[in-house]
C-alpha positions as CSV (number, residue, x, y, z in Angstrom):
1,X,22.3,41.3,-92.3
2,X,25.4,38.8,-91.5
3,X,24.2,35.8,-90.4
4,X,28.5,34.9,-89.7
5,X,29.3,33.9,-86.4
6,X,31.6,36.5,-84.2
7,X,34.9,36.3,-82.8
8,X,36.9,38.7,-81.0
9,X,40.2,38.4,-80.2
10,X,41.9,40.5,-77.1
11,X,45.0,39.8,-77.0
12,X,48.3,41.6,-75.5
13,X,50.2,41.3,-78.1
14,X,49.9,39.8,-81.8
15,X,52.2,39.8,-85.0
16,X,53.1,42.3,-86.7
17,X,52.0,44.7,-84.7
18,X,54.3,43.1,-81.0
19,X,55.7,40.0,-80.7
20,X,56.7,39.8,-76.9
21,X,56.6,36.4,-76.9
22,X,55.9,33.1,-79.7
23,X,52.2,33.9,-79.0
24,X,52.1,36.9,-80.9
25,X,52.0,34.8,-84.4
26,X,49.7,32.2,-82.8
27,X,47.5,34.8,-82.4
28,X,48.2,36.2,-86.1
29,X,47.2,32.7,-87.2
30,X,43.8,32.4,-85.2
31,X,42.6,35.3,-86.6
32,X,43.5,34.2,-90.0
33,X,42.1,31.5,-89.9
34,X,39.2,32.0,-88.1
35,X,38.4,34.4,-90.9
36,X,39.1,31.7,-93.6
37,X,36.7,29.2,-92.2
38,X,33.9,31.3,-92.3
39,X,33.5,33.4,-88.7
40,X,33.4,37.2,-88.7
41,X,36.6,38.2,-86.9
42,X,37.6,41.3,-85.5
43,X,41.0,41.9,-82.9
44,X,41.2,44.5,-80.1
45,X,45.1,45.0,-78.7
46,X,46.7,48.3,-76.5
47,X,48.7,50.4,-78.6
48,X,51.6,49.9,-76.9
49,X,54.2,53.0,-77.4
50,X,56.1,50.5,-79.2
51,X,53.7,50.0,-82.2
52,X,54.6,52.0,-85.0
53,X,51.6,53.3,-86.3
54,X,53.1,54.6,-89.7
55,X,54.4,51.5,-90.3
56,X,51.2,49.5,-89.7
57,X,49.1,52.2,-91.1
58,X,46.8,52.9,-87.8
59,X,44.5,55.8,-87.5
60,X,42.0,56.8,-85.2
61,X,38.3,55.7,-85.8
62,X,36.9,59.5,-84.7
63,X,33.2,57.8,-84.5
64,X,34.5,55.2,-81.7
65,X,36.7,57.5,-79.4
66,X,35.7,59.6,-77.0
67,X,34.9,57.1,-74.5
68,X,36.4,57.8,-70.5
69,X,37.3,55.2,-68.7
70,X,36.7,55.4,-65.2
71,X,39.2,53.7,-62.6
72,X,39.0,54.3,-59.3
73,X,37.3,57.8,-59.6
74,X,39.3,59.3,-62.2
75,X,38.8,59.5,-65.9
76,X,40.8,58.5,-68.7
77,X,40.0,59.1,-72.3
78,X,40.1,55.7,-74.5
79,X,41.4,56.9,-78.4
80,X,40.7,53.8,-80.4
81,X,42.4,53.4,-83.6
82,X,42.2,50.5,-86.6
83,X,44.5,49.2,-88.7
84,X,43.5,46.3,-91.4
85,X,46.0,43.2,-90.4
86,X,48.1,42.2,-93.5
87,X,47.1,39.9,-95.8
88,X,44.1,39.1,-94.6
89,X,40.6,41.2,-94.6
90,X,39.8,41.6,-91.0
91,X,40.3,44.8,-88.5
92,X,42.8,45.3,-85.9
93,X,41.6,47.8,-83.0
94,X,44.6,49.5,-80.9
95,X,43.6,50.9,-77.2
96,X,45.1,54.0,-76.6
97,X,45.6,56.2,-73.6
98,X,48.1,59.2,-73.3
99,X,48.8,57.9,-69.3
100,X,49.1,54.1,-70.0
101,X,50.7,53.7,-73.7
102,X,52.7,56.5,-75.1
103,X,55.7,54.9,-73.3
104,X,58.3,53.4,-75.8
105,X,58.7,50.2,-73.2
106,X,55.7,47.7,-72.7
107,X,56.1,46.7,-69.0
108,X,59.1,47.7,-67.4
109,X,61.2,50.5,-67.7
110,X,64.8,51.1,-69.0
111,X,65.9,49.5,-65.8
112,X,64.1,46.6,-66.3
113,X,61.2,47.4,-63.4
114,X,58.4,46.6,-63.7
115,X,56.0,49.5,-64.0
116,X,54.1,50.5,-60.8
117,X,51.0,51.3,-62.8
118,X,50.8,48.1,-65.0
119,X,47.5,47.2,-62.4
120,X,45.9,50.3,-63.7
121,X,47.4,49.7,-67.4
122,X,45.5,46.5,-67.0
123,X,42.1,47.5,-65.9
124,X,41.8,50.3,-68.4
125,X,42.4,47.9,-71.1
126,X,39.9,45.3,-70.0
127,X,37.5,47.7,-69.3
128,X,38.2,49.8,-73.0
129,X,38.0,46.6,-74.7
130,X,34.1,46.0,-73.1
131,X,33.7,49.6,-73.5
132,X,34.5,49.2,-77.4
133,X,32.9,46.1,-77.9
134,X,29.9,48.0,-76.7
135,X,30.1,51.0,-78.9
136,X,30.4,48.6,-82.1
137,X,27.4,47.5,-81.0
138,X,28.8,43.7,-82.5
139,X,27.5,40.9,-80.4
140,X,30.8,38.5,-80.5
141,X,29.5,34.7,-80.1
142,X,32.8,34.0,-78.6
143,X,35.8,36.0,-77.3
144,X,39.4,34.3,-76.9
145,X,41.8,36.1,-74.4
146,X,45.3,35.8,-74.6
147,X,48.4,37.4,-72.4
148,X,48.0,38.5,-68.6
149,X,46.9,42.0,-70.0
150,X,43.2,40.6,-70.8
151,X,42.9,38.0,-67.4
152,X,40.1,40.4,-66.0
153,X,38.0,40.1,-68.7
154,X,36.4,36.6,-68.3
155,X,35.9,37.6,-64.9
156,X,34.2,41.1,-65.9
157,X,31.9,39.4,-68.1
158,X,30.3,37.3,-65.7
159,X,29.6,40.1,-63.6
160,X,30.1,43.9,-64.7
161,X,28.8,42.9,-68.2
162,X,26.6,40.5,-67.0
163,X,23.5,42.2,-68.3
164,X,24.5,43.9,-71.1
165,X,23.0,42.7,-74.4
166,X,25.7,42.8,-76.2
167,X,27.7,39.7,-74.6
168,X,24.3,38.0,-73.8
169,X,25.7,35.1,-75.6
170,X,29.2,35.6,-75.6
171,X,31.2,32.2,-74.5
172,X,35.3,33.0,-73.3
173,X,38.2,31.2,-74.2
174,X,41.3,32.0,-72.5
175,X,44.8,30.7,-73.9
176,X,46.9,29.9,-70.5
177,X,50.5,31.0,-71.1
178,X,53.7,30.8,-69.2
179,X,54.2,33.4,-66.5
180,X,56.3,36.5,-67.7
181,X,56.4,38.6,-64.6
182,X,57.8,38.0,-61.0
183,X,56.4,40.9,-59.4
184,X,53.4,41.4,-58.1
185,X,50.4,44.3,-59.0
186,X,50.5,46.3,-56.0
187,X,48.8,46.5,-52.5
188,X,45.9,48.9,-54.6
189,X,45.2,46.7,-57.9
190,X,42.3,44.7,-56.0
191,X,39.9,48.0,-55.3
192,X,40.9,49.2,-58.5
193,X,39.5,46.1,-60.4
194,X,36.4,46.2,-59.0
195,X,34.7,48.7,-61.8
196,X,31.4,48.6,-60.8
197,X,29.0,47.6,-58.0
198,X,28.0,44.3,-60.3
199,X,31.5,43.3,-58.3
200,X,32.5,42.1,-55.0
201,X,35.4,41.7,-53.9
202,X,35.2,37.8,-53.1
203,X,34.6,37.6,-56.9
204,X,38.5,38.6,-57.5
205,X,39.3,36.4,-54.5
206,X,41.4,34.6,-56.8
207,X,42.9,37.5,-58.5
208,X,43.8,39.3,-55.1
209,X,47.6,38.6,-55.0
210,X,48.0,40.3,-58.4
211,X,51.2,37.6,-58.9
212,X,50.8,36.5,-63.1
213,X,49.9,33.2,-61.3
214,X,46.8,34.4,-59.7
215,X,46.4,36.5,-62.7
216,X,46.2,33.3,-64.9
217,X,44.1,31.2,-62.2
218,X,41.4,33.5,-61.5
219,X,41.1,33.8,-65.7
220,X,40.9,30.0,-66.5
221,X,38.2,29.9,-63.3
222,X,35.9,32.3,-65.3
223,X,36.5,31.5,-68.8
224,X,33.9,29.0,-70.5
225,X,37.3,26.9,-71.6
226,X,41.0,27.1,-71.5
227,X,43.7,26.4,-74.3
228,X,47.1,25.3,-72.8
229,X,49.3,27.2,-75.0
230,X,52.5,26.2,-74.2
231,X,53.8,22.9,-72.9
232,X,55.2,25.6,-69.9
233,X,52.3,26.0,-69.0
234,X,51.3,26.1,-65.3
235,X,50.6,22.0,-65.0
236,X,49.0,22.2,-62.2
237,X,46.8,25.2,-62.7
238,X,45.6,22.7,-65.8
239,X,44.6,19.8,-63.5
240,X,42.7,21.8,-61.1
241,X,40.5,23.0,-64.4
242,X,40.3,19.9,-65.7
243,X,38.4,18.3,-62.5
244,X,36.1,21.7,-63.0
245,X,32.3,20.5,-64.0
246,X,31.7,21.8,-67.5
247,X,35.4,23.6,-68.5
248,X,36.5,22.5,-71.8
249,X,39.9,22.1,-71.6
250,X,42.5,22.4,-75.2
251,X,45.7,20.6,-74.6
252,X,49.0,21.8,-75.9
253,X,50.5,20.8,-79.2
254,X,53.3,21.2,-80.8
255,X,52.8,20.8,-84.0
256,X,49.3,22.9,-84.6
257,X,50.0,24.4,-87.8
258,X,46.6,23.5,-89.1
259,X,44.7,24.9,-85.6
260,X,42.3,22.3,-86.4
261,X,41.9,21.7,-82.3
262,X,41.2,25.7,-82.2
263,X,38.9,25.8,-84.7
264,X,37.3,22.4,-83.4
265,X,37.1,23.9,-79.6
266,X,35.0,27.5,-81.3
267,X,32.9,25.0,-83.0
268,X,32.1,22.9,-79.8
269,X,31.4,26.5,-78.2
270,X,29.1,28.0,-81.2
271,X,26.9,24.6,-81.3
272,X,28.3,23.6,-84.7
273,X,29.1,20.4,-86.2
């Protein structure tokens, strides 16, 4: 039996696969070298439309789909498929949904708007990616968020998933990036979000003007520490965590080619030296 410590990545996007953004290869190179130091890694992403799965070699894992995920009383079936991530021996696994990814574009259409069901795009990910973690039945020690697409999750685990075994000991880490969207989620995202009885409303208090700010804010509140991933980052927002009893805080840097503060902060979380 593996004795490794776990850590799963959810991120929104991550190279090869999308690169919306210079996160995408920080993300490539957290896995990486997570994996090279020792942890057991594993990566959950949505198969955007835009994801070529020839290219990238992804096929569905039969034994983990089949899953529905509900949102607010309808059903949507989660297809989960893998693909190995390139030079490296760790597993990549792509959310899929008919409704939410077959489309070509990621968040806004070819006029550029934004997509009215991105609030529902982003609860049915969160959600799949707890639902899959689940099925694994792989206990991750810690799990690092990254992109606006995974800002429910910190959130989620500290009430939905409260009491499932499976995260008993699972600590968060969510990267805080610059906002990418203007827009806002839509009058309806707030009931959505709230996926089981475990939540109430004031929980998403923070959350509730579905802006990528409040998106962002109510994630760094819940996670167990924050990275500043870009020197764009919402200074304030930063502050306000700081003063927070207890919140480990990463700073930015511009030259982290080695991720030795990364590596330093899953250490710190995991209890090692």
């Amino acid at each position: 039996m593996s004795t490794k410590k776990r850590i799963l990545f959810i991120a929104q996007e991550m190279s090869p696969y999308l690169e919306l953004s210079d996160y995408a290869a920080m993300v490539n190179k957290m896995a990486i070298k997570s994996n090279e130091a020792g942890l057991e890694v594993r990566v959950i992403m949505p198969r955007f439309g835009s994801i070529n799965e020839r290219r990238h070699r992804l096929h569905e894992v039969v034994r983990l789909s089949g899953i529905n995920i509900v949102i607010d009383g309808d059903d949507y079936p989660l297809i989960i498929k893998v693909a190995s991530l390139p030079n490296a021996r760790l597993q990549v696994y792509f959310l899929d949904n008919e409704d939410y990814f077959k489309r070509k574009a990621v968040f806004n259409d070819d006029d550029g708007k934004f997509y009215d069901d991105n609030a529902a795009r982003e609860i049915f990910f969160c959600k799949g990616a707890l639902e899959t973690v689940k099925k694994f039945g792989w206990p991750p020690d810690i799990i690092h968020c990254s992109g606006w697409m995974t800002s429910l999750i910190p959130v989620y685990l500290k009430t939905a998933y409260k009491k499932e075994p499976v995260f008993a000991h699972s600590k968060t880490v969510f990267s805080l990036e610059p906002n990418s969207f203007k827009e806002k989620l839509g009058a309806t995202f707030l009931k959505k979000a709230i996926i089981s009885n475990q939540i109430k409303e004031k929980d998403l208090e923070l959350y509730k003007e579905g802006t990528n700010a409040a998106l962002n804010k109510g994630a760094c509140k819940y996670a167990d520490a924050v990275v500043v991933a870009s020197d764009k980052s919402d200074k304030k927002l930063v502050d306000e965590m700081k003063a927070e009893k207890g919140k480990i805080i990463v700073p930015y840097k511009k030259d982290n080619e080695d991720l030795a503060d990364y590596l330093q902060l899953y250490h710190q979380l995991l209890g090692l030296k």
